[in-house]
N, C-alpha and C positions, 0 to 999 in steps of 0.2 A: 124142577120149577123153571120155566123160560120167564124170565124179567121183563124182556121190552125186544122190540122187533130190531136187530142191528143189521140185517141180512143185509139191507140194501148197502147199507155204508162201512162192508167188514173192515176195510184197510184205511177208515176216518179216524183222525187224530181228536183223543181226549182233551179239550179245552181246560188247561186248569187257569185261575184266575186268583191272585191274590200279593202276598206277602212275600219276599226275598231280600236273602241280607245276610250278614257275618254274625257266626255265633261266638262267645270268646266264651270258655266253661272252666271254672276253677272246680278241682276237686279235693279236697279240704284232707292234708295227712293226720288231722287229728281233730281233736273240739275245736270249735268256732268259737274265738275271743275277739268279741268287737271293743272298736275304738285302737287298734292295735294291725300290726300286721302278720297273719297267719300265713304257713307254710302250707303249699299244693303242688298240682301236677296242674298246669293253667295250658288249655289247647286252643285251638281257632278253626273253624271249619266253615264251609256256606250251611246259610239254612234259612230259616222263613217256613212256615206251615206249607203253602201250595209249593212252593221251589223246592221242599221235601218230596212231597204229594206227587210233582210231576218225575223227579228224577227217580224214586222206586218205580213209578210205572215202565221209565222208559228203560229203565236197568231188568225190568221185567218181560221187556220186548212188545210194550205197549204204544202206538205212537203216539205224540202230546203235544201238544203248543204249549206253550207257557207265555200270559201275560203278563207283566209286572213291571217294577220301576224300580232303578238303581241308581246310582248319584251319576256323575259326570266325573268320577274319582278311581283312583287308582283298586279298589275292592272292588267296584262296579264293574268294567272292564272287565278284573278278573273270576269276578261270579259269570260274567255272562262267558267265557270261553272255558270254565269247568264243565257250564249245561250244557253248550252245545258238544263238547268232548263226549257227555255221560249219554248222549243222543233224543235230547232235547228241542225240538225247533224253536229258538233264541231270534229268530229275524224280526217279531213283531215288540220285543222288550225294551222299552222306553226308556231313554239316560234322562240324565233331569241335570243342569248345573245350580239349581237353584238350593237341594237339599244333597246332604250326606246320605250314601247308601245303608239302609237300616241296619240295624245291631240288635243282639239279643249277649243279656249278660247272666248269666246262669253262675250260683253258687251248689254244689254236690258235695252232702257231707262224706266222711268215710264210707260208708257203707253206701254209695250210691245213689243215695237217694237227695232230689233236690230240697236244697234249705230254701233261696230264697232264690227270682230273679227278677231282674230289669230288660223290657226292651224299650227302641226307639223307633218307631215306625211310624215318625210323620211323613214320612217322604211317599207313603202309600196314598194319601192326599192327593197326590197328582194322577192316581188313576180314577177321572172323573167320567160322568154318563157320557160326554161327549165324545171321552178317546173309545170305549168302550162302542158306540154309537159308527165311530169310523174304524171299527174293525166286525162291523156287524158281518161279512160274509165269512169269519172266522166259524161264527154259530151257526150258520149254513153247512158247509162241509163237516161237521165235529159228530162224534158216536154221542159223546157226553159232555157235562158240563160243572168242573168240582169249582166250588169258591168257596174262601175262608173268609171270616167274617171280620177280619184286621179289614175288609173294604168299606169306604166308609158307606152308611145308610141310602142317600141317594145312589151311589153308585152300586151298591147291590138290589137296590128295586128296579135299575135300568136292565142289571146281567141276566136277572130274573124274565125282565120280560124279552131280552134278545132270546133267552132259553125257549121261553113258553112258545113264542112266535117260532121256531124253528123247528117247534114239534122236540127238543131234548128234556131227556131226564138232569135232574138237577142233583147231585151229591154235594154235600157241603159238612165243614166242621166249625162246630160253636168256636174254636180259638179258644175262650177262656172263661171264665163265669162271667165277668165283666161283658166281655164282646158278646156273649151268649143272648142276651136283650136281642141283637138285632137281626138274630131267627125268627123271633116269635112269628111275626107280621107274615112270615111265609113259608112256615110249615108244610100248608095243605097244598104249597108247591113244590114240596123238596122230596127228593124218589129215597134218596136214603141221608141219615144223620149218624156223625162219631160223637156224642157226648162221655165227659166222663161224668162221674157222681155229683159234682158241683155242677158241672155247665146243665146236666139232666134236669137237677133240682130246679137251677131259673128257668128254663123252658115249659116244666110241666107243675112250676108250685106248689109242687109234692117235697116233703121231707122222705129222706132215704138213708137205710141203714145200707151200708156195704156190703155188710154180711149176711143179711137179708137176700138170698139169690130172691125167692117168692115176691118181695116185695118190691126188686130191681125190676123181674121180670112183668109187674103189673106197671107200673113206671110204661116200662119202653111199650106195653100193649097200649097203655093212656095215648101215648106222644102217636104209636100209628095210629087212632081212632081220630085224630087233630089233621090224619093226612098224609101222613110223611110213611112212605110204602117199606122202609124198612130201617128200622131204628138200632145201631148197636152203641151199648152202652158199658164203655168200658172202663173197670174195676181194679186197674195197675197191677198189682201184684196176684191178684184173685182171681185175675182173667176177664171176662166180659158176658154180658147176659148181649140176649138179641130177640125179636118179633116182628113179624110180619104179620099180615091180615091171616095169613095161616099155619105159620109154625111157631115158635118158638123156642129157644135154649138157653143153658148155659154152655159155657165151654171152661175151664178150667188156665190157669197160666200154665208156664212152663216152668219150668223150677230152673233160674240157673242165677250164675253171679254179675249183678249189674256193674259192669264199666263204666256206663254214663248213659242215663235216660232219656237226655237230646235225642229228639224224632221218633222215638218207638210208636208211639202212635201215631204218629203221620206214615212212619210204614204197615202198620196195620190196617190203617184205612184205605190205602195205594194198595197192600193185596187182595184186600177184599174186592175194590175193584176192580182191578185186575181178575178174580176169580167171577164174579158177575158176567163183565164184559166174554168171558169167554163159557157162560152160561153154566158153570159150577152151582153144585148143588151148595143150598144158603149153609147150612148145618159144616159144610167142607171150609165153604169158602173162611171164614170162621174159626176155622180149625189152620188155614194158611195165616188167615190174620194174625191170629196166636206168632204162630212159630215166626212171622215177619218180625214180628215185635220183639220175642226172644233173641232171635238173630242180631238185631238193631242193641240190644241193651249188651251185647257183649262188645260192639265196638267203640272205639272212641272218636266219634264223629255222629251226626245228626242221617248219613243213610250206608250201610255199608256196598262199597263200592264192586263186590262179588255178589252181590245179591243175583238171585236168579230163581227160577220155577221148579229148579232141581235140589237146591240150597233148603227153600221152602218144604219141600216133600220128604225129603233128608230127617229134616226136623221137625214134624209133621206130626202132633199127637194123636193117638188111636184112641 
């Protein structure tokens, strides 16, 4: 399956667009007793969906801009000289003294799995149509174009149309059921979408069982028939269903032990891309997605810092 024509622009940098910030992640030694204070392993890393998004890509050997906003603060500073370290081009990332650089605060009970969390990503406010607007020759030179929906609503109908005017494919993830609303309006412009079962359900106002592969898999064929060229729909522990105008699967997880579910699916989305971009069959790329995510839920951190394409295939189900 060839996707979309990159020949002209092979060595153009994937435009990502959105969210970055400090994650702080408590993992819980035993039951959670509120009102009181429980015993963890409490860590801090960067993260933010696209600042995930771009740094698997470029830890992948994929090249990236990355747009975003970070305070005028001591984490801001230092988010922006981890990306450009992990080989991110960080020159166009906007400091701000007016807000704090974002945070996400994540609760993980024992067993890994998230209990509850909080973030704070007012500061994304400041990437409005206009900055976006004077960096329009960014979407001129770019293969693609990912944006997370933490942007706020005018400003994703501006990136939308710098994309369309530029001739780019559009990838994007819902963020959250909440933010998942401000897909709808541009589905039949988006080349591919990461939902999981929640952010699916607001998109396509369909109820969905999980365990329903047949019934994910008619889902994600609804959400392509709205537009969106290739929909995967992912199932956390179950794995992920996906469709296209012509194929469609499931793919199965990988069976291992979670560390901490920060980012696994922003690196499954960054390999699939990644697997696209380098014109991988859908059914494979898919099968990297998996194992990116598996790879990601064994460490403790939001993207693991040895990721690679060898890493990937290593772990790679058949």
């Amino acid at each position: 399956m060839s996707y979309f024509d990159i020949t002209t622009r092979p060595d153009a940098p994937a435009l990502v667009i959105g969210a970055a910030g400090i994650d702080l992640v408590g993992r819980m030694n035993g039951e959670l007793h509120y009102g009181t204070s429980n015993p963890a392993r409490i860590r801090t890393s960067f993260g933010g969906v696209a600042r995930n998004v771009a740094e698997n890509l470029a830890r992948l050997g994929t090249p990236v801009s990355l747009l975003t906003v970070v305070g005028s603060d001591d984490v801001g500073g230092r988010l922006i000289k981890q990306a450009m370290l992990s080989g991110i081009d960080t020159s166009r990332i906007m400091s701000c003294d007016q807000q704090f650089t974002g945070s996400y605060l994540a609760v993980i009970d024992r067993k890994g799995n998230l209990s509850f969390a909080l973030d704070d990503m007012r500061i994304i406010r400041m990437i409005t149509p206009e900055y976006l607007k004077s960096q329009a020759e960014l979407f001129e030179t770019a293969s693609i174009v990912f944006l997370d929906m933490n942007l706020e609503p005018r400003t994703i109908r501006t990136a939308v149309s710098l994309a369309r005017k530029a001739g780019l494919p559009i990838f994007s993830d819902p963020t959250s059921a909440t933010l998942a609303k401000r897909m709808i309006p541009y589905l039949p412009d988006l080349f591919f979408i990461t939902p999981n079962i929640a952010e699916a359900q607001v998109l396509s106002g369909l109820e969905i069982d999980v365990h329903d592969h047949n019934q994910v898999l008619e889902v994600a064929s609804h959400l392509v028939g709205k537009g969106v060229n290739i929909v995967v729909i992912t199932l956390a522990e179950f794995g992920l269903c996906y469709a296209s105008s012509d194929e469609r699967g499931y793919i199965p997880a990988i069976r291992t032990e979670i560390l901490d579910p920060t980012g696994a699916g922003d690196a499954l989305t960054a390999a699939v891309i990644f697997a696209i971009l380098n014109d991988i069959s859908l059914d494979e790329a898919m099968r990297l997605g998996i194992s990116a995510a598996s790879l990601t839920l064994r460490y403790p951190g939001a993207v693991r810092p040895d990721l690679s394409l060898e890493e990937l295939y290593n772990h790679l189900v058949i």
